[in-house]
LOFIKE-411384 format. One record per atom (N, C-alpha, C): y, z, x; residue in one letter. Coordinates in steps of 0.1 Angstrom, whole numbers, plus 5000, padded with zeros to 4 digits. Layout:
REM LOFIKE-411384
YZXA/...
REM end
This chain:
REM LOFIKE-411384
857413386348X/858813406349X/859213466362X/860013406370X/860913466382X/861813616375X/861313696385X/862513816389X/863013836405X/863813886408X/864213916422X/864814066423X/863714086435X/864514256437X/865614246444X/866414346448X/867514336458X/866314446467X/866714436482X/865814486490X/866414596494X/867114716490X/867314876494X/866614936493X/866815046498X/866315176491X/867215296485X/866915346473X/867815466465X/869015336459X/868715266457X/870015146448X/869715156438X/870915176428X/870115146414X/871715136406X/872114996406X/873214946396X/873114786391X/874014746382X/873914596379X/873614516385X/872714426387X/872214306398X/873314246393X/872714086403X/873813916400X/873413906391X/872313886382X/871713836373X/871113926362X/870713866350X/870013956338X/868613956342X/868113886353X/866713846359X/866613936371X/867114046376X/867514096392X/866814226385X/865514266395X/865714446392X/866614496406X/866214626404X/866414746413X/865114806420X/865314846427X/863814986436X/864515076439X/863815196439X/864515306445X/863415426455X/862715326463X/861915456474X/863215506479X/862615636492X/863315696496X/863515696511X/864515706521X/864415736530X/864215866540X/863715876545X/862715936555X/863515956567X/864016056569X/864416046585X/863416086595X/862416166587X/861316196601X/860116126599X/860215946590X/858815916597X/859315836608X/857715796616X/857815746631X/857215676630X/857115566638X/856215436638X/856615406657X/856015296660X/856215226669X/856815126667X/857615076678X/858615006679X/858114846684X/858614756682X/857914636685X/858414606702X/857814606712X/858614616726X/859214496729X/858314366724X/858914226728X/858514136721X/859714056724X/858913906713X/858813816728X/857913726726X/857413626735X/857213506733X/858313416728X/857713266730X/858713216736X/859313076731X/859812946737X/861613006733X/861513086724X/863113116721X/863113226719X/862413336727X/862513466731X/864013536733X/865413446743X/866313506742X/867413506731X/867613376723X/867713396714X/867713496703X/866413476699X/865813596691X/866113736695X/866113756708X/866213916716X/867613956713X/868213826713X/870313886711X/870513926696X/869713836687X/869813906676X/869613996669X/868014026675X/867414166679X/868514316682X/869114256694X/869814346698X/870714446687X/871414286683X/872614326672X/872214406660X/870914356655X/870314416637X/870514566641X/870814646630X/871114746627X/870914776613X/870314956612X/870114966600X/871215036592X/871815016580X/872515106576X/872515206564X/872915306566X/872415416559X/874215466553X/873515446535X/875015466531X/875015616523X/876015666522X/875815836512X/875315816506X/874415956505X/873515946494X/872215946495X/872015856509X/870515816514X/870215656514X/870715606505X/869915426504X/870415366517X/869815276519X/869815196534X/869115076533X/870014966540X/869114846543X/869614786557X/869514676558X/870014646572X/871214546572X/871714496582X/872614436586X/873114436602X/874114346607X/874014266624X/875314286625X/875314376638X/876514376641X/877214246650X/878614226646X/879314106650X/880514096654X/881114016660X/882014026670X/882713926666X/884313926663X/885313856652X/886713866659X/886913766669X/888413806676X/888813916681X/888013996686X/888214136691X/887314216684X/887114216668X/887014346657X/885114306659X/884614446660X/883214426659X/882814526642X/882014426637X/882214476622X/880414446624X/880014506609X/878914476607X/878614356589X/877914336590X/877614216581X/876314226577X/876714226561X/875114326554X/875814266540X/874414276533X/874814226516X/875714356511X/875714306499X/876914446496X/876614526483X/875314486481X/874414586475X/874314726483X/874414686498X/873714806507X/874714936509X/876014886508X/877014936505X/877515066495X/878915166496X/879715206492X/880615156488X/881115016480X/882215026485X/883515116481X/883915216491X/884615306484X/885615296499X/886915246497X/887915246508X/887515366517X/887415396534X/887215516537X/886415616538X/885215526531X/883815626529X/882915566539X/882715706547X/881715696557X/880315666552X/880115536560X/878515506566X/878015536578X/876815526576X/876015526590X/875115446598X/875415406609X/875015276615X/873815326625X/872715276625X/871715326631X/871315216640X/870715256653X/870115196664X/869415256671X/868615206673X/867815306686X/867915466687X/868215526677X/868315666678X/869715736678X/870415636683X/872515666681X/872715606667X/873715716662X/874415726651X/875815706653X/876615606647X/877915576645X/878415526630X/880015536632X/880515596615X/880915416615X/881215386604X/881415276600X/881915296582X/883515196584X/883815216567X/884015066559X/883615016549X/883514906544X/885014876542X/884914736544X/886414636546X/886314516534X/885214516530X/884914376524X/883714386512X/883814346500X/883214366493X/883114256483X/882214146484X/881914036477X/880714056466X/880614096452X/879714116440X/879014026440X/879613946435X/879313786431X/878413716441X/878613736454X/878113616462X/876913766470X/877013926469X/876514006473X/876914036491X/877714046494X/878514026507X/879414116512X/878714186525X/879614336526X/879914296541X/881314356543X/881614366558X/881814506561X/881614586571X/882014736575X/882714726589X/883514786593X/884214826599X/883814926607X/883414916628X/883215016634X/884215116636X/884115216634X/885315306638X/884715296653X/883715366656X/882715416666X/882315266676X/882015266688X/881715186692X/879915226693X/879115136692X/877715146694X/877215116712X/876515196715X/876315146728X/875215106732X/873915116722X/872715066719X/872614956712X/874114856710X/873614736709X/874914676712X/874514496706X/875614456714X/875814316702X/876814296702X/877314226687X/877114086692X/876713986678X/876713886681X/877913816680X/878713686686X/879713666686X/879813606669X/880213586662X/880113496648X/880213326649X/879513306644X/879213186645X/878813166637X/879013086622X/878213046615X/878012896616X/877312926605X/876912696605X/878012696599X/878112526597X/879012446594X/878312386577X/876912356578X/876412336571X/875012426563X/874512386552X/873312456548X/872412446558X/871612566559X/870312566565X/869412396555X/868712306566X/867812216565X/866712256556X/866012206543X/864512226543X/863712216552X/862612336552X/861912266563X/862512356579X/863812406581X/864512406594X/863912536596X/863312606606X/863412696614X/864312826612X/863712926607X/865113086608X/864313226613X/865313276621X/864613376623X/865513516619X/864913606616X/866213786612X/865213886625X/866013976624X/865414106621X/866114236608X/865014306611X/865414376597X/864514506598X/864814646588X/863814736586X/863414736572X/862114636574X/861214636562X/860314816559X/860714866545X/860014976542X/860515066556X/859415116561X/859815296566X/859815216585X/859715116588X/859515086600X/860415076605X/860215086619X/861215066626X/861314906627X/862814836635X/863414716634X/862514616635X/862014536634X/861114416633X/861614306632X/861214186638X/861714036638X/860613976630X/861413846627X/860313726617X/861413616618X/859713526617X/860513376616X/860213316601X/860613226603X/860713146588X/860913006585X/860812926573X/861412836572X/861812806558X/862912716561X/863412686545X/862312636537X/862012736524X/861412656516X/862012576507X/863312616501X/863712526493X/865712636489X/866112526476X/867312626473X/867012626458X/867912716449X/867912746434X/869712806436X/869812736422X/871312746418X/871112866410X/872212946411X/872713066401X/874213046395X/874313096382X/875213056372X/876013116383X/876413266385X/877913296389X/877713246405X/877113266414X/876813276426X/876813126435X/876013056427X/875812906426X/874312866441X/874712806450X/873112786455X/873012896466X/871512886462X/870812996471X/869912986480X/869413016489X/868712946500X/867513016500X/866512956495X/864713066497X/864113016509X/864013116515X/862913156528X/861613166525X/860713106531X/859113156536X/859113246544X/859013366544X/859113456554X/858513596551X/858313656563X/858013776556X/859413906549X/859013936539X/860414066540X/859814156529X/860314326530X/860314396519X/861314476520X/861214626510X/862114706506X/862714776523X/864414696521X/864914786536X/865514656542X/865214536538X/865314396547X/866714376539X/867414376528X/868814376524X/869714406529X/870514296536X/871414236543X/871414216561X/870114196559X/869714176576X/870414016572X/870613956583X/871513806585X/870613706593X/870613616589X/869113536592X/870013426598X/869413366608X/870213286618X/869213156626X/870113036631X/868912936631X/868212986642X/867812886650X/867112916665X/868412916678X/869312846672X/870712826682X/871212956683X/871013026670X/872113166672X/873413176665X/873313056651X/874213016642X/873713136630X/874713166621X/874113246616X/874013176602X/873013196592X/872513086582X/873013146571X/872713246567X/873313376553X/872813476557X/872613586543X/872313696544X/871113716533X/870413776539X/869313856527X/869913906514X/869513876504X/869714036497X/868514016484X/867613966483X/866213986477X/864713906480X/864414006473X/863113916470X/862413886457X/861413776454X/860913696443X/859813836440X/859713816426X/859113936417X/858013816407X/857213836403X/856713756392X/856113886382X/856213796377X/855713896359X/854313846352X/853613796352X/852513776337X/851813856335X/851413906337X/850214056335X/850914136340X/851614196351X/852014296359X/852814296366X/853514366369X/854814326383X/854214306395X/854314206404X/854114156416X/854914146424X/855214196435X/856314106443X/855514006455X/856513956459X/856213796461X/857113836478X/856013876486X/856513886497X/857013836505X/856513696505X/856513576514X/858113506513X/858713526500X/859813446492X/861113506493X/862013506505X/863013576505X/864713476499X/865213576494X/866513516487X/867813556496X/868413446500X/869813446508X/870813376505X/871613436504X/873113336505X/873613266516X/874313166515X/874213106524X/875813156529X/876113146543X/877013196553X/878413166551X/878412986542X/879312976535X/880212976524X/879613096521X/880313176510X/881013256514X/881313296528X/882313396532X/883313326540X/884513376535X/885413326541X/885913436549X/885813476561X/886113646571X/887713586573X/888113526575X/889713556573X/890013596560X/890213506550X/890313636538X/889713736535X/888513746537X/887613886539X/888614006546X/889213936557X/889914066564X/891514076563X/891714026547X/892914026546X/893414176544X/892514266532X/893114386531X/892914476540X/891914436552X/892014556565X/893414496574X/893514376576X/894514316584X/896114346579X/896214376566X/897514426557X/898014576566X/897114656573X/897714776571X/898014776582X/898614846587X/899814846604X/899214856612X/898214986612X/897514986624X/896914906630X/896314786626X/895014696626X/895814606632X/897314566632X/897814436637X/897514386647X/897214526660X/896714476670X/895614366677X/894614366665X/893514276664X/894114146662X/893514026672X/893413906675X/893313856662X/891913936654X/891713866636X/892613856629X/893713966633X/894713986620X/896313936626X/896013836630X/897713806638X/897313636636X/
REM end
């Protein structure tokens, strides 16, 4: 039998599914690890801009997973499943990079499809957003994807991947599974082709059950990109007066 975790840490509410668990390690602000200095092949810059953007986010409370910051007609937001999330109008998160901390408040909150947007109040200066771009279409079987993300206690880390296949969900509908590496902390990093299109979002991983709980590292679960529609997404930040100024909301 298939289970799927959601990939946070400190989460613990209703999955998509009657098949979905929860985890709840803990975050650590004083462990240290080394940092990965460079990636090196044929689509190094690529990968490096997306790099740039990934970000970890750390919401009250303590739980945290990741997500990319992005760049939307002016508004630079961040884009993360919405497991990883508050969503509580006005409730401060924390956006982590390279050692700078900035506040960020959620704008968007998708259950069903798992899909969070947040709002920089703060500008980050240790990274640099990707423009949005998504596909037009599903990621290919077979096609090439690469994220970054903070798997468990590490610091940010890149991986590539390829489609291994899709599976339909009753409320959610299709889902895109990855070969790839991921674990607990990689929920809502944003996985993107080799162009720099962005493909979906994380928000689990495959579990199996017959003697024992296993997780299934290799098998990551994504939604695919289009399921968000970011104009309606930013309909109730774009509603309130101050915000008119933004290009997104005019």
């Amino acid at each position: 039998m298939r289970f799927i975790v959601l990939l946070t840490f400190l989460f613990s509410t209703t999955a998509m599914t009657a098949d979905i668990e929860t985890i709840t390690p803990v975050f650590n602000k004083n462990m240290v690890t080394e940092p990965i200095s460079s990636i090196e092949d044929s689509d190094a810059i690529v990968e490096q801009r997306i790099r740039n953007a990934a970000v970890r986010i750390v919401a009250p409370g303590g739980k945290y997973g990741s997500g990319s910051l992005i760049k939307y007609k002016g508004l630079t937001l961040v884009l993360t499943a919405q497991h990883v999330i508050e969503n509580v109008p006005g409730l401060i998160h924390h956006i982590v990079k390279d050692g700078e901390v900035q506040r960020a408040v959620p704008i968007y909150s998708d259950k069903t499809h798992d899909i969070g947007l947040l709002y920089m109040i703060d500008e980050m200066k240790s990274a640099t957003p990707m423009k949005y771009s998504p596909r037009k279409n599903i990621v290919d079987i077979g096609e090439e994807i690469t994220y970054s993300g903070h798997p468990s206690h590490h610091s940010l880390m890149t991986f590539r991947g390829r489609v291994a296949g899709y599976e339909i969900l009753a409320d959610a509908g299709l889902q895109i599974l990855l070969h790839t590496h991921g674990w607990y902390g990689c929920s809502g990093a944003v996985v993107y082709d080799l162009n720099g299109d962005i493909a979906g979002i994380i928000w689990g991983i495959d579990i199996e059950r017959k003697f024992v709980k296993q997780v299934v590292g290799n098998i990551m679960w994504v939604v695919p990109i289009q399921a968000l529609n970011i104009d309606y997404a930013l309909g109730a930040f774009c509603s309130t007066k101050n915000h008119s100024k933004y290009r997104a909301c005019r």
